[in-house]
N, CA, C and O atoms as a GROMACS GRO file, in nm:
protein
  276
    1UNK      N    1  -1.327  -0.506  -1.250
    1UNK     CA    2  -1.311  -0.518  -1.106
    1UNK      C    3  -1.192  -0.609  -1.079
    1UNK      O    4  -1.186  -0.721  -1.131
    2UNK      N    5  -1.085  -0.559  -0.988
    2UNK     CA    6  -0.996  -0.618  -0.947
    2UNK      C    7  -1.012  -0.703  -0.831
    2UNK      O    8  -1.124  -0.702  -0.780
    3UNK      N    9  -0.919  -0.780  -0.778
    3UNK     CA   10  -0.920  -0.824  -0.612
    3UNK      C   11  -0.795  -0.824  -0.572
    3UNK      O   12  -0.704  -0.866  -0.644
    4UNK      N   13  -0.771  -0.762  -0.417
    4UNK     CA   14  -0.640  -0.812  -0.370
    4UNK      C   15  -0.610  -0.807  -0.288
    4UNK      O   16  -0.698  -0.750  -0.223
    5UNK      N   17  -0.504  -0.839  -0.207
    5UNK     CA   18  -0.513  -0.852  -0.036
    5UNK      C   19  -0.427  -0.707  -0.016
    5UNK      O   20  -0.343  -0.641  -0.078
    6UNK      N   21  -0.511  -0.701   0.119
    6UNK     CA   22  -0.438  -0.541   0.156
    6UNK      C   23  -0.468  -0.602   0.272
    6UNK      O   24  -0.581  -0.640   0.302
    7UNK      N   25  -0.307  -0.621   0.384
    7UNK     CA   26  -0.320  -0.588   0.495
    7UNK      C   27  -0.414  -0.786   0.574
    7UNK      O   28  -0.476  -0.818   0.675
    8UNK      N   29  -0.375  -0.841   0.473
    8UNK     CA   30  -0.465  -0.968   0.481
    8UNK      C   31  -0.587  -0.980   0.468
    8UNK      O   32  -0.641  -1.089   0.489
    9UNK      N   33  -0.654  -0.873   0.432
    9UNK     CA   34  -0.781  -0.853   0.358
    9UNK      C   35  -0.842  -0.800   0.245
    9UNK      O   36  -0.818  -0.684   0.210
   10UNK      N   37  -0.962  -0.911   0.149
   10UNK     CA   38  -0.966  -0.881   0.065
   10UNK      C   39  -1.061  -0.748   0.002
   10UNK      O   40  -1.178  -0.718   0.022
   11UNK      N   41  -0.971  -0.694  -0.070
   11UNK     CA   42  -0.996  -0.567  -0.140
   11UNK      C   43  -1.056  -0.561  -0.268
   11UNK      O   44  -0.985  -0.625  -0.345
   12UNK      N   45  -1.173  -0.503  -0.337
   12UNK     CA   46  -1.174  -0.508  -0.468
   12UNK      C   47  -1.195  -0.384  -0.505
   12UNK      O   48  -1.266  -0.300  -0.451
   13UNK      N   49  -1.105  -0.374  -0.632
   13UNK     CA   50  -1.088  -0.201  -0.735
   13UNK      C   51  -1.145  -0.175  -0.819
   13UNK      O   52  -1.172  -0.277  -0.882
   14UNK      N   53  -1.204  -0.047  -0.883
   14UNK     CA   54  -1.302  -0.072  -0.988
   14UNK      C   55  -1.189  -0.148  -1.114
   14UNK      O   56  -1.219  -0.241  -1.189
   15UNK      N   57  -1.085  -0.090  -1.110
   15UNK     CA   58  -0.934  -0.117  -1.210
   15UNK      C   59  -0.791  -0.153  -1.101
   15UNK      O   60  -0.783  -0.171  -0.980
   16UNK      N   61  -0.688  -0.154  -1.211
   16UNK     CA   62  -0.564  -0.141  -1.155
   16UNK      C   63  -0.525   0.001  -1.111
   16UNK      O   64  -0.551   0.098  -1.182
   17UNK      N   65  -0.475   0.011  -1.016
   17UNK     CA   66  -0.457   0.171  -0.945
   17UNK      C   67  -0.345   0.210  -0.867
   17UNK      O   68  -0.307   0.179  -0.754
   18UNK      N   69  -0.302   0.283  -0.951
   18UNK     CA   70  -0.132   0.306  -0.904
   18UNK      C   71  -0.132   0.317  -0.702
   18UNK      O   72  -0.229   0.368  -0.645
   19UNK      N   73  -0.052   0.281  -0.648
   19UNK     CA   74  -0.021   0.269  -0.547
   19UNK      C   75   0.004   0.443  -0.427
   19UNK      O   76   0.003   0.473  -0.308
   20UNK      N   77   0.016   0.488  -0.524
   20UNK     CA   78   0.001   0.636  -0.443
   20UNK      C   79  -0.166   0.699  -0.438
   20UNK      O   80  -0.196   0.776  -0.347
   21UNK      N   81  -0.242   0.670  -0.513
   21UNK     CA   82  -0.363   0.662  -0.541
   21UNK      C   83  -0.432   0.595  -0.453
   21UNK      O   84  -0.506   0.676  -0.399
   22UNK      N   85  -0.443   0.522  -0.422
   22UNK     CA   86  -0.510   0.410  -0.384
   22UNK      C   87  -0.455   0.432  -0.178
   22UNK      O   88  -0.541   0.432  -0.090
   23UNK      N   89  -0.328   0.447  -0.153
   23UNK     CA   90  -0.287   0.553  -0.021
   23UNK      C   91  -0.359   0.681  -0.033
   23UNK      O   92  -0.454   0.671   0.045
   24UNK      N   93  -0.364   0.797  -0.090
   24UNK     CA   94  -0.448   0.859  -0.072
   24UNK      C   95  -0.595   0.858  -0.068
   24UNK      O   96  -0.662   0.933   0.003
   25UNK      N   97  -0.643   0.768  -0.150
   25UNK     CA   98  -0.795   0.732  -0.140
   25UNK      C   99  -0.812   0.712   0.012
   25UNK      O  100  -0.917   0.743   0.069
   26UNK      N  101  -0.684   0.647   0.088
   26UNK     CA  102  -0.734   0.560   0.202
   26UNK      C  103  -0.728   0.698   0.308
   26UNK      O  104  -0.779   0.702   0.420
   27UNK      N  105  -0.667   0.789   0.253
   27UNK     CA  106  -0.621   0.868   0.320
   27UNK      C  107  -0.504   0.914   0.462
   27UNK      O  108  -0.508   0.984   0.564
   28UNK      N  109  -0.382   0.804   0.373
   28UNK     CA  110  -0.263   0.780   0.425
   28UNK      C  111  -0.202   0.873   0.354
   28UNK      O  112  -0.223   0.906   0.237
   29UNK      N  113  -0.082   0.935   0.474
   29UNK     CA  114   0.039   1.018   0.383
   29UNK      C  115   0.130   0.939   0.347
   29UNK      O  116   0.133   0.839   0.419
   30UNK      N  117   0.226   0.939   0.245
   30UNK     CA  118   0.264   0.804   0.169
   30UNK      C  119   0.431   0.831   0.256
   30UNK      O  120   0.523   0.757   0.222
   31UNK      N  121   0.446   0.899   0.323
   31UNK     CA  122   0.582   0.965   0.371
   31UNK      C  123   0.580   0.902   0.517
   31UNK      O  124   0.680   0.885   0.586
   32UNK      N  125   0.412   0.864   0.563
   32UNK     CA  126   0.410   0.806   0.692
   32UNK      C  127   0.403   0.692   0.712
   32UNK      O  128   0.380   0.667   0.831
   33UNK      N  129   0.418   0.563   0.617
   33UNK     CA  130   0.410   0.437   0.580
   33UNK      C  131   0.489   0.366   0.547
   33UNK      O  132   0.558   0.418   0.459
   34UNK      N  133   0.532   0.224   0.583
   34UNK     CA  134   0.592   0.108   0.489
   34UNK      C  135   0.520   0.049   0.388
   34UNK      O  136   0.401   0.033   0.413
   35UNK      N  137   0.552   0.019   0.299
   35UNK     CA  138   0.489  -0.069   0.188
   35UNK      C  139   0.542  -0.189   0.151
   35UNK      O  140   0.646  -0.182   0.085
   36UNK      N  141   0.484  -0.329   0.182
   36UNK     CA  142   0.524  -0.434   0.097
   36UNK      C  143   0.468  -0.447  -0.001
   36UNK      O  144   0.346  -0.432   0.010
   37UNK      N  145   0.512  -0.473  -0.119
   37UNK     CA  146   0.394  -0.522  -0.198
   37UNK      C  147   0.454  -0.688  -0.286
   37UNK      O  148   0.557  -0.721  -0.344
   38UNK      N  149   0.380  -0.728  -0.267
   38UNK     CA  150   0.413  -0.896  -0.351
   38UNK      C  151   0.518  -0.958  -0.307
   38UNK      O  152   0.574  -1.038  -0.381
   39UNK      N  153   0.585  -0.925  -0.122
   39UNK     CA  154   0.645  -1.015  -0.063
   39UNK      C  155   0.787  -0.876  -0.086
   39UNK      O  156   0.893  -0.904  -0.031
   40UNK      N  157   0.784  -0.788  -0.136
   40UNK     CA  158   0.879  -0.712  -0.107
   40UNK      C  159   0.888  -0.545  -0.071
   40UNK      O  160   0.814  -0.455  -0.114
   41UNK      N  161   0.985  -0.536   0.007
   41UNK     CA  162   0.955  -0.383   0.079
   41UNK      C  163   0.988  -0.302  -0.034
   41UNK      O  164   1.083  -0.331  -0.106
   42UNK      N  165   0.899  -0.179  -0.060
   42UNK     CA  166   0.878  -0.070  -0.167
   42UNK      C  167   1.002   0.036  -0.067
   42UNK      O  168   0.987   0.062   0.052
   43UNK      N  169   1.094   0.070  -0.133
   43UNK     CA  170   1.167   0.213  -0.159
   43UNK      C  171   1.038   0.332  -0.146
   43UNK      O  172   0.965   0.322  -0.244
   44UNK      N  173   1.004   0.416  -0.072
   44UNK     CA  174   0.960   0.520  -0.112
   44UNK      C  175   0.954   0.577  -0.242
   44UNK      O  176   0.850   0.575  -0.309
   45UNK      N  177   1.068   0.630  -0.285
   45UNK     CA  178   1.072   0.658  -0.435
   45UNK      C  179   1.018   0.542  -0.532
   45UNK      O  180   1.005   0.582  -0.648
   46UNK      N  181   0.992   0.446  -0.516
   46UNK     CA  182   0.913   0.323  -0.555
   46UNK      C  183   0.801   0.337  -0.581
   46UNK      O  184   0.762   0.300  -0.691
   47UNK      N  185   0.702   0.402  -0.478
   47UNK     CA  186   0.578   0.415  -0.464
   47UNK      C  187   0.517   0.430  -0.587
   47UNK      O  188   0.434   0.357  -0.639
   48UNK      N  189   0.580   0.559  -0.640
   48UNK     CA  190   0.467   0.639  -0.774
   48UNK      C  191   0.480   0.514  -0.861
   48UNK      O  192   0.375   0.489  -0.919
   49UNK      N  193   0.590   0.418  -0.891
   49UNK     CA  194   0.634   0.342  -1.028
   49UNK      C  195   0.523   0.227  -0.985
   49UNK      O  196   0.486   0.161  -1.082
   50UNK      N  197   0.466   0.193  -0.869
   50UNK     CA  198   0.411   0.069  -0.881
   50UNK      C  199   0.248   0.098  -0.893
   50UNK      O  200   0.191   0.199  -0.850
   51UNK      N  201   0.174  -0.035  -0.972
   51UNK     CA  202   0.045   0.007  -0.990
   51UNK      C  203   0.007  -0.121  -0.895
   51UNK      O  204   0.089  -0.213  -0.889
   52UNK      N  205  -0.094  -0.127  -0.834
   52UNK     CA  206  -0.216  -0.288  -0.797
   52UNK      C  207  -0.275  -0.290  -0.874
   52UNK      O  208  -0.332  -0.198  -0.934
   53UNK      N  209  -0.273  -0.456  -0.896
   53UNK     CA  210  -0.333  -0.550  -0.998
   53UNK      C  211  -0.384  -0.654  -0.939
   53UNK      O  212  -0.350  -0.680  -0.824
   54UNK      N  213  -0.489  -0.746  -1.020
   54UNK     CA  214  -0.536  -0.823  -0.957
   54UNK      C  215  -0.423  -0.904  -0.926
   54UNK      O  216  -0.320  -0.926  -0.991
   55UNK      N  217  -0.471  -0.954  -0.788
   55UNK     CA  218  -0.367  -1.074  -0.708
   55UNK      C  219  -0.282  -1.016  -0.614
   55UNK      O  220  -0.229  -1.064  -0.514
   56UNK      N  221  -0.280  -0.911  -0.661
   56UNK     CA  222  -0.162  -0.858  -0.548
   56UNK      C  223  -0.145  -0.901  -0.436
   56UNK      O  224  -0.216  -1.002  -0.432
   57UNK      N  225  -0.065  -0.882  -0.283
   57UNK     CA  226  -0.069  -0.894  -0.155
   57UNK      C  227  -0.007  -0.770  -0.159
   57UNK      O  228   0.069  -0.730  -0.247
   58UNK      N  229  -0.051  -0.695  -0.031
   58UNK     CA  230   0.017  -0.510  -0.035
   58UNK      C  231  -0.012  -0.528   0.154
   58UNK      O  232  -0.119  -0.545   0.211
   59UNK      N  233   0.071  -0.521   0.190
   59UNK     CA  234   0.100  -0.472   0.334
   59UNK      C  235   0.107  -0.297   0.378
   59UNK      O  236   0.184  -0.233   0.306
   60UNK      N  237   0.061  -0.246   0.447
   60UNK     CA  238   0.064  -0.123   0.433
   60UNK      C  239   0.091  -0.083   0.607
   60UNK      O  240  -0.012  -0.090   0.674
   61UNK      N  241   0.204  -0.046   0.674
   61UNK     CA  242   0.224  -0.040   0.800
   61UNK      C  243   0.238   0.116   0.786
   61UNK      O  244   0.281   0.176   0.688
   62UNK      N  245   0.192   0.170   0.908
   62UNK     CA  246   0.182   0.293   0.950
   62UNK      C  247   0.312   0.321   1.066
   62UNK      O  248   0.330   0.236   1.153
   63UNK      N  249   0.388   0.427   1.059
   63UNK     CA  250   0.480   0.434   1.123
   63UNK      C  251   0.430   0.519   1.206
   63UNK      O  252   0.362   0.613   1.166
   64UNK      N  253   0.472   0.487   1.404
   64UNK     CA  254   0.417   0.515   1.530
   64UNK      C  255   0.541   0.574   1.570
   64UNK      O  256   0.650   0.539   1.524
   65UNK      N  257   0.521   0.691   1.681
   65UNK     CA  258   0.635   0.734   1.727
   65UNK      C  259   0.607   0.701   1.897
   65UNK      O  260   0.501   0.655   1.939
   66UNK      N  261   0.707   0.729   1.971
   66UNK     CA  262   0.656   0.726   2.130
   66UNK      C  263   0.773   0.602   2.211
   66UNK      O  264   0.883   0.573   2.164
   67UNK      N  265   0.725   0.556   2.312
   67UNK     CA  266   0.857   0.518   2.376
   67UNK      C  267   0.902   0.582   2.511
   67UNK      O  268   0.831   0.662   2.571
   68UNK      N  269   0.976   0.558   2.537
   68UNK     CA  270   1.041   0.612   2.707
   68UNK      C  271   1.166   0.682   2.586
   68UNK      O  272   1.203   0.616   2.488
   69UNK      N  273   1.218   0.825   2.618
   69UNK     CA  274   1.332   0.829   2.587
   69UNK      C  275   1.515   0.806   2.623
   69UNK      O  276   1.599   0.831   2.537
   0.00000   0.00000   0.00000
């Protein structure tokens, strides 16, 4: 069992779990999101290479559309 902050709250994993995994579990499209993870913004193409581990901090912002045009 892991622990780690997601979003400023704590999370625990049965393991370490790659980061596209763990967005789909939540049932986020990974194309509709920012990702920090450990104080730095993830590249998209980033995503698949990174796993969560214990300790992590992972920010996970959802991108909103809308506005006056």
């Amino acid at each position: 069992m892991i622990t780690l902050q997601v979003n400023g709250k704590p999370v625990e994993l049965d393991r370490s779990t790659p980061l596209v995994a763990y967005l789909e579990r939540l049932g986020v499209d990974p194309r509709a999101v920012a990702v920090e993870h450990n104080g730095e913004i993830l590249e998209r193409s980033a995503y698949a290479s990174v796993t969560l581990r214990e300790g992590d901090q992972v920010e996970i912002v959802r991108m909103v559309g809308g506005g006056t045009p």
